[in-house]
N, C-alpha and C positions, 0 to 999 in steps of 0.2 A: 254462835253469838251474833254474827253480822246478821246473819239472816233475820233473826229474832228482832236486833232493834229497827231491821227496815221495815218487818212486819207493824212495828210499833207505831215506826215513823210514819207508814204511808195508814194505819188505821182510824175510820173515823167513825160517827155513827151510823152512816150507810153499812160498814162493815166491809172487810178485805175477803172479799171467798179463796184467794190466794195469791200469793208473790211467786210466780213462776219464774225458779233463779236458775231453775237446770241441774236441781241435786235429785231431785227424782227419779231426772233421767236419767243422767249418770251412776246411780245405784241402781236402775237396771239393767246398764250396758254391765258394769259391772260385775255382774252376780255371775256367777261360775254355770249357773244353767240356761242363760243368754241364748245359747246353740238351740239348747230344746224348744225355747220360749220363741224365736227366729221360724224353726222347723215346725213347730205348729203354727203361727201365723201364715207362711208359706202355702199349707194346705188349704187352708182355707181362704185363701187370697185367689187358689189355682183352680178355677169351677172347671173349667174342660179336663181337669187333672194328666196334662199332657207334661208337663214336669217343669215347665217353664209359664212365666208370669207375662201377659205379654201387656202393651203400656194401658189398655181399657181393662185390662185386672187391676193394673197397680195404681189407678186413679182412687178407687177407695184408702188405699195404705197412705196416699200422698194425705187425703185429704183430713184423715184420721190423724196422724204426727199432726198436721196443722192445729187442727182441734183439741190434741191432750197439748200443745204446751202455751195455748191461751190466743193463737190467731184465729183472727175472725173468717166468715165464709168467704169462699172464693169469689172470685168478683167486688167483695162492700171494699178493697183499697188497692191502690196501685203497688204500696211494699208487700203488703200479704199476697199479690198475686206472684210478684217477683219471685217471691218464696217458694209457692207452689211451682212452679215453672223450674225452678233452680233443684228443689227435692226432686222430681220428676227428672229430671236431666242428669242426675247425680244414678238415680236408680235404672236408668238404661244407657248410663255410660254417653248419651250424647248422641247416641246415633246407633241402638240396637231395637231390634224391634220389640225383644221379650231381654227376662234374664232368667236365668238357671239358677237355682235354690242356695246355690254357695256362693253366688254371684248380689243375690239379694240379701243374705243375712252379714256380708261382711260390708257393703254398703250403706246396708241399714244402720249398722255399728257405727260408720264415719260418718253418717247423718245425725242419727242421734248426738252423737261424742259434740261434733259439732254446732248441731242446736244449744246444747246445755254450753258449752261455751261462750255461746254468745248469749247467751239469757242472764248468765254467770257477771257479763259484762252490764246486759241492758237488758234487767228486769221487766218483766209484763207484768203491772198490777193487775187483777179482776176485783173490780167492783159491784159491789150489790147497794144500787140504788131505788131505796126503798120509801123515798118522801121525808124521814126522818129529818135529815140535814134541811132540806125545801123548807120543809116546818120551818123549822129553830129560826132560820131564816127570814121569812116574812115575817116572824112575829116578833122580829131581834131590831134593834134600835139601828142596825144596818140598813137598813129596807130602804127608808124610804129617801136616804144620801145616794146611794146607790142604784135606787129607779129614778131620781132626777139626774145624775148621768149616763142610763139607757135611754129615758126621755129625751137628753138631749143628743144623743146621738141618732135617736130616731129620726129628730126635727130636721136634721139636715139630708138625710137621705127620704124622708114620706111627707107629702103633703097631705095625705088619706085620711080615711074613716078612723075611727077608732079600734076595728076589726083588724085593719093592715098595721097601726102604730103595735099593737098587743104582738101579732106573731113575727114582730120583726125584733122587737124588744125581749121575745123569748131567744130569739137565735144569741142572744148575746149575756144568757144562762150558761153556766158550767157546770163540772162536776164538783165546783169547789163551792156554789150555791145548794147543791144536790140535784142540779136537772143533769139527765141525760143529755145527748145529744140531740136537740129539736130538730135536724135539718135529715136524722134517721129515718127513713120511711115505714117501719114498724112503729117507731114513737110516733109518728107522723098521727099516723091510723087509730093508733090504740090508745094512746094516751092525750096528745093536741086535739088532734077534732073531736073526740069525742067533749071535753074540757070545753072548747069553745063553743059548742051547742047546745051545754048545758047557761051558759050566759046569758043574759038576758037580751033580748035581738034589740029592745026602741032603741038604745043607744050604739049599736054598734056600726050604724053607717054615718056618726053624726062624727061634727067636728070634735077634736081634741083638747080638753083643754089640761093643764097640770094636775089640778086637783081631780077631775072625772077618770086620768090615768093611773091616779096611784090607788085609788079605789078598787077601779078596774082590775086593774093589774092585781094588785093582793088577790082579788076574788078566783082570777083565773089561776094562780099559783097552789093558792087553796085547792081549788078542784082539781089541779094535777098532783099535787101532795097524794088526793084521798084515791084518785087513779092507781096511782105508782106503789099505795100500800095495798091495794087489790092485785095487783101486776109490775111487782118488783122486776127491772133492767138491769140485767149487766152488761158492764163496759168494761172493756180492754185498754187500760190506758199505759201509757211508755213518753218516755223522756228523753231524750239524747240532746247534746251540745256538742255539735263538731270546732272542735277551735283550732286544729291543727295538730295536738298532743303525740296523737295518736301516730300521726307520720315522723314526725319528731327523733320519737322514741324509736319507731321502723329506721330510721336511717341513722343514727347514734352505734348503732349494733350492725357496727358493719360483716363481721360475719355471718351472722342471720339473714342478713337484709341480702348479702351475697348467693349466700345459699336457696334465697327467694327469688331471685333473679333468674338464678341459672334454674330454676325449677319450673318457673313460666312460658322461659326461652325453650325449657326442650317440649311443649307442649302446644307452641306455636307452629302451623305451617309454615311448611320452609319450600321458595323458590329456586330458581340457575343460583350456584355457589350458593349456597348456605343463605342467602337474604330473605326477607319477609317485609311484605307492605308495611305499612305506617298504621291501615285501616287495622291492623289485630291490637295498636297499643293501648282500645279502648277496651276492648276484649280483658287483656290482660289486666288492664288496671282494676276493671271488676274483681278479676279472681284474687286481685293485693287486698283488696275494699277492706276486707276483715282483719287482715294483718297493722294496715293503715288507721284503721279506727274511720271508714267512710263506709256512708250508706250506698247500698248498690244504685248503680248509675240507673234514675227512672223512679227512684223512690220518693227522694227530698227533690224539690225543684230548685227550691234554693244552692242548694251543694251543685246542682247538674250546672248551675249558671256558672260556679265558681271554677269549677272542670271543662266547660266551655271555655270559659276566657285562660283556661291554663295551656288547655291545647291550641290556641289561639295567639298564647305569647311564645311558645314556643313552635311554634309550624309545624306543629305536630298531623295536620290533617289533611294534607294534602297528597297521601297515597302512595307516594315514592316507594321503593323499594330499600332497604338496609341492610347493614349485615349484623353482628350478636352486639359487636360494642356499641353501634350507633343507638340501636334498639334498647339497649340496658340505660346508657346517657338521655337520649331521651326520656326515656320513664323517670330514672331519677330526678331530670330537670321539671316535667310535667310535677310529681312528686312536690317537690319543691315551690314551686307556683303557689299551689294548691294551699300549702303551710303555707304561705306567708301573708296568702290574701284570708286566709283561717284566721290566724293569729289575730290580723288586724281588727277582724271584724266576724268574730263567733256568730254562728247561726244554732239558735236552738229549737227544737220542733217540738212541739207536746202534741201527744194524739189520745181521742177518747173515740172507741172503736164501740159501737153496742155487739153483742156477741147474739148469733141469734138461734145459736143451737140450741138444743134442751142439755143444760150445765148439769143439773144431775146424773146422766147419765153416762157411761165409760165408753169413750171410742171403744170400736171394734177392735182395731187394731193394737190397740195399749193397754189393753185392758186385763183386769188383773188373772192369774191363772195360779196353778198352784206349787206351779216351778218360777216361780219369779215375782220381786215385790211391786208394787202399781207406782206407775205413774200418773200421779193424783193428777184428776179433775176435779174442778171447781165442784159444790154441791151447796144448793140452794138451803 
C-alpha cells in the first residue's frame, strides 16, 4: 500500500518508469534459489575461470547493482561514485585482490540486503521526461509569471545577447516544469543546441528586451518540447532532509547504539595499549552514516560543512592517540554536534540525475534467470 501511494504521489504526466524502494531486491535476496542465482553469476563474472573474481572482473558486477537499482553512471555524481567505491570495497573486503565464490555470493547478499534498505528509506524515482509536462506548461497561464522571474533573475547575472539570457534562463528549468536537467551534457548535445539552431539567428545576438524574451523563450521551450517527444530523458531523482532525527533516534537506543559502538571499535586499528588515532573517527563515523540517517562524508557538502565544524568543536582532529572510552565519548560528542547544529537548521538536497544507460534493457548482473525473480529495471 505505501509503495503504491508513493507511486501515486510522485506520478505525473512525464510518467514514473519506477520508485526504486528495494522490494525487488529484497525478493531476490530472498528467494531460496539465491545460491544458484549467486553461483551463475559468479561464472560468468570469472573469464580466466580460475575460481576467483579478481577486482577488474568485479568492476562490471559493481557497476551493474548500480544500474538495476536506479544510480546513474559512474563518474555523472560525486554520491554515485561513493557508492561505487563503497560496493567495490565491501566486495574485496578492503584489501584483497580477488574473492572466492562463497566469499562473493555472501557479500553480495549484505550488499544487496543493504541497498534495499536504504532505498526502503530513500527512494530513487526514475523519471520519463517526455515534453508532455514542458507543453502544459508554456501554454498554462504559469508561463509567462514565471519567465518574468527567470527574466529577472537573468538580469542580474547577464548583461548579454539574447542567445546567453535564453540558456541561462533554461538552467533555471526543472523537472517539476518537465525540463530535464540543462547543465547534462547529453541534453546539452541532443536536446539544447540542437533547439537553439533551430531559432531564428537576426535576433539572437541583439539586446534583450521583456517582451522579445517571452516570445523567445516560449519558442525555444516549444522546440525542446518537440526534441524530447522524439528523444524521451530519464532522470533519477532523490530527496533527503537531514535534520538530525536520524541521530536522535541512534542515541535514544542505548543498547543499539552501544552495540554500534563496540562494533566499529573492534574494526578500528589499534596502537601501543590498545589506543587508536583520532584520524580513524572520521572513518568510523562513515561506517555509523546509515545508522545515523547522514549521507556519506564527500556526498552533500553542505552535511561535510556541518561535520567539519563538529569535529572542530570538539578537537576531534588533531590526531592524538586514545584509548576505547575516549574514542566511543568522542564520537558520541561529535554525534551530537552534528544533531544540534541539524536540528537547528535542516539541510535538504533534491537531485535530478539524467540516467544515460539504455533503461530497457536488464543489467548483466540482475538480470532475470529462471531460478530467481528480476530485479526490475526501468523500461521505456
Amino acid at each position: 500500500m505505501e509503495r503504491q501511494q508513493q507511486q501515486q504521489l510522485r506520478r505525473t504526466r512525464n510518467g514514473v518508469v519506477q520508485v526504486q524502494d528495494g522490494s525487488d531486491i529484497r525478493a531476490l535476496v530472498e528467494n531460496k534459489e539465491f545460491a544458484k542465482f549467486g553461483d551463475d553469476r559468479f561464472r560468468k563474472l570469472d573469464g580466466d575461470g580460475d575460481g576467483r573474481l579478481s577486482v577488474k572482473e568485479l568492476q562490471p558486477a559493481v557497476e551493474d547493482i548500480g544500474a538495476a537499482i536506479g544510480l546513474p553512471a559512474r563518474g555523472s555524481s560525486r554520491q554515485a561514485d561513493h557508492i561505487y567505491a563503497e560496493v567495490l570495497n565491501e566486495l574485496t573486503h578492503g584489501k584483497q585482490d580477488s574473492v572466492s565464490k562463497s566469499e562473493f555470493q555472501q557479500v553480495l547478499s549484505d550488499i544487496l540486503l543493504g541497498m534495499a534498505a536504504g532505498l526502503k528509506r530513500d527512494p530513487i524515482v526514475i523519471l520519463r521526461i517526455n515534453g508532455e509536462d514542458l507543453n502544459e506548461f508554456v501554454d498554462s497561464p504559469r508561463y509567462e509569471p514565471e519567465a518574468a522571474a527567470i527574466l529577472s533573475q537573468v538580469d542580474s547575472r547577464n548583461n548579454g545577447s539574447l542567445r546567453q539570457c535564453l540558456l541561462i534562463a533554461l538552467q533555471q528549468m526543472t523537472v517539476d516544469h518537465g525540463m530535464p536537467p540543462a547543465s547534462d551534457s547529453w541534453v546539452l548535445e541532443n536536446i539544447v543546441k540542437p533547439a537553439m539552431q533551430e531559432l531564428s539567428s537576426d535576433q539572437m545576438d541583439q539586446p534583450v528586451s521583456q517582451e522579445i524574451f517571452f516570445q523567445e523563450f516560449k519558442k525555444f521551450l516549444k522546440i525542446i518540447t518537440r526534441r524530447l517527444q522524439q528523444h524521451p530523458v530519464i532522470v533519477a531523482h532523490t530527496e533527503n532532509t537531514f535534520d538530525g532525527s536520524g541521530i536522535r533516534r541512534l542515541l535514544s537506543n542505548q543498547f543499539e547504539y552501544d552495540k554500534l559502538l563496540d562494533s566499529v571499535w573492534r574494526g578500528v586499528p589499534k596502537a601501543h595499549k590498545e589506543k587508536t588515532s583520532k584520524e580513524y573517527l572520521r572513518v568510523v563515523l562513515d561506517r555509523m552514516a546509515d545508522s545515523a540517517r547522514l549521507p556519506p562524508y564527500g556526498a552533500v557538502d553542505q552535511v561535510d560543512a556541518v561535520v567539519n565544524e563538529a569535529f572542530k568543536m570538539t578537537q576531534a582532529d588533531d590526531g592524538k592517540a586514545v584509548d576505547e572510552a575516549e574514542f566511543k565519548k568522542l564520537l558520541t560528542e561529535i554525534l551530537g554536534a552534528i544533531m544540534l547544529q541539524l536540528d537547528g537548521n535542516p539541510i535538504s538536497v533534491s537531485t535530478h540525475t539524467v540516467v544515460h544507460e539504455p533503461m530497457s534493457a536488464s543489467p548483466s548482473l540482475l538480470s532475470p534467470t529462471p531460478l530467481s525473480p528480476m530485479v526490475s529495471s526501468p523500461s521505456q
